[in-house]
C-alpha positions as CSV (number, residue, x, y, z in Angstrom):
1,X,18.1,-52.3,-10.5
2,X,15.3,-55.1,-10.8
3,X,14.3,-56.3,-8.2
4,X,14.5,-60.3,-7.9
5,X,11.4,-62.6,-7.8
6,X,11.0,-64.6,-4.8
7,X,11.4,-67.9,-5.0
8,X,8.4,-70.1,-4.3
9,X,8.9,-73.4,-2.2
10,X,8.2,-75.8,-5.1
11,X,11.3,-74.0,-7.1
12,X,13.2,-74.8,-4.0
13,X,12.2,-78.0,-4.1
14,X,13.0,-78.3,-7.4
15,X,16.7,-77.4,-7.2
16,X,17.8,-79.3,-4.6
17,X,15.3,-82.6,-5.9
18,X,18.5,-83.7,-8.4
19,X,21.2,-83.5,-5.6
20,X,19.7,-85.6,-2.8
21,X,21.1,-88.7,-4.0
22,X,23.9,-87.6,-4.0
23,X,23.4,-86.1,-0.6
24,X,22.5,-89.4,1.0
25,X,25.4,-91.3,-0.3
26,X,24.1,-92.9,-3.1
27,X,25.0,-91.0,-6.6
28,X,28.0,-89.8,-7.7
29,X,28.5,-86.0,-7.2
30,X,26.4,-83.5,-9.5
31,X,27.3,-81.8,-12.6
32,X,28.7,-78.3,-11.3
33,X,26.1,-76.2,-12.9
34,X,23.1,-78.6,-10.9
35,X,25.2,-78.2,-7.5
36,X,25.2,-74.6,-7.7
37,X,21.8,-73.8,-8.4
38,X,20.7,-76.0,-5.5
39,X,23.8,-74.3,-3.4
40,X,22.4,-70.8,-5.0
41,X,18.5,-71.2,-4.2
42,X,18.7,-72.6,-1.0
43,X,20.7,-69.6,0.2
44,X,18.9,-67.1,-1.6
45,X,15.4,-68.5,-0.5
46,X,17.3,-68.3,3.7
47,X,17.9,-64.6,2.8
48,X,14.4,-64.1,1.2
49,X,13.2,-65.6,4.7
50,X,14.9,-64.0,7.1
51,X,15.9,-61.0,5.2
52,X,18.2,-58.6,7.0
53,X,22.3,-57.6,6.9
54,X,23.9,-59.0,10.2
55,X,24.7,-62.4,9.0
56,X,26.9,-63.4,5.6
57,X,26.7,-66.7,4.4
58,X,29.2,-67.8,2.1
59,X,29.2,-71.2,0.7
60,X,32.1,-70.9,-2.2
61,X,32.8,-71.1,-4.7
62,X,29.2,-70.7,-5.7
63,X,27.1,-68.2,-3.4
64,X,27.4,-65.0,-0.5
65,X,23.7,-64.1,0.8
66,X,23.2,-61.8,3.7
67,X,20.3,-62.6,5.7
68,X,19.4,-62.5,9.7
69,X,18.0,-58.9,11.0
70,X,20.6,-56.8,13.3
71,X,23.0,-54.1,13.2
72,X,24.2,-53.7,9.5
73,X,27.6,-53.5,8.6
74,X,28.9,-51.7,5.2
75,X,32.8,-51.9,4.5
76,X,35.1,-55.3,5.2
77,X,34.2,-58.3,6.6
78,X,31.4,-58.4,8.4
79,X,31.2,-59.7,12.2
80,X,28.9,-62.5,11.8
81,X,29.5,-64.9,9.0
82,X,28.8,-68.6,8.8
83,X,31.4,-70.0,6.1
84,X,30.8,-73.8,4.9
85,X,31.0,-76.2,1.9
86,X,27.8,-76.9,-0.7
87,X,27.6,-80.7,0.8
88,X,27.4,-79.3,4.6
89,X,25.2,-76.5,3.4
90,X,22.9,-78.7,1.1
91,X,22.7,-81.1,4.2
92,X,21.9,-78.3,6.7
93,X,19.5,-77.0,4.4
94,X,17.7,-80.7,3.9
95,X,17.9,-81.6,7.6
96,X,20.6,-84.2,6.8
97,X,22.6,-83.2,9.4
98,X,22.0,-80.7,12.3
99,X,23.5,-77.3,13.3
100,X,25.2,-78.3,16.2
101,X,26.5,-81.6,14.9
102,X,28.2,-79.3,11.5
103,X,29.7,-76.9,14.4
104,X,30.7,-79.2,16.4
105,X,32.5,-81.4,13.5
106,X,33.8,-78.2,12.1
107,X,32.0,-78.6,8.6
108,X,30.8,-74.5,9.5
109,X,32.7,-72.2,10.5
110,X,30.7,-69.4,12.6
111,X,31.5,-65.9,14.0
112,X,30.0,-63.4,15.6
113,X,27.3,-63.4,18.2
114,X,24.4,-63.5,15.2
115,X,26.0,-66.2,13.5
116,X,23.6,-69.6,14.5
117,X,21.4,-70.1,11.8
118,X,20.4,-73.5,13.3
119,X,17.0,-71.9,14.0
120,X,16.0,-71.4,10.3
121,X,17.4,-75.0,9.4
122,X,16.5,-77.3,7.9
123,X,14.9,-75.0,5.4
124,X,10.7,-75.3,6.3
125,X,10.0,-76.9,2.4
126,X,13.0,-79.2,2.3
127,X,12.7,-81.3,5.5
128,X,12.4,-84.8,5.8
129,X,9.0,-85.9,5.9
């Protein structure tokens, strides 16, 4: 298996670049194949940043990363997983909106006593400046 190249912050940057205007209110939604690249690197960059097994992120119907270090797990569903939608992710991931205030909304859904990834967000290369 090859393994995958990491991907650099101005790739990052470059993904998600095309869906903030939509993100702020002020385009009409992406094509799907531009949503789900942004949706796809962002998570893939949080895994390639705090690599480990304990966590699953899912953000369907376009991406499933595991990420956060802890106890692995190897058959069903795992016992921490954050489950949310590419807007609420995209918006975590930008600093749009804030952990808590997703949770609290219920725009993420989050189980397990690993599941807070409001430390690693926004993602270090995306946040507002």
């Amino acid at each position: 298996m090859a393994a995958v190249a990491p991907i650099s912050a101005e790739a990052l940057r470059a993904a998600v670049d095309p869906v903030r205007p939509w993100l702020a209110g002020e385009a009409e939604q992406p094509p799907r194949a531009v949503l789900g690249a942004a949706v796809k690197t962002t998570a893939r960059w949080l895994a390639q940043q705090v690599p480990g097994r304990s966590v699953e992120l899912r953000v369907p119907p376009h991406v499933a990363v595991q990420c956060v270090p802890g106890p692995r797990h190897t058959r069903g569903t795992p016992p921490n997983v954050v489950e949310t939608d590419a807007a609420t992710w995209l918006r975590l991931a930008t600093g749009v909106t804030t952990w808590d205030d997703a949770v609290a909304d219920g725009k993420v859904s989050a189980s397990g006593n690993r599941a807070d990834l409001g430390q690693h967000l926004p993602l270090p290369p995306l946040r507002p400046r």
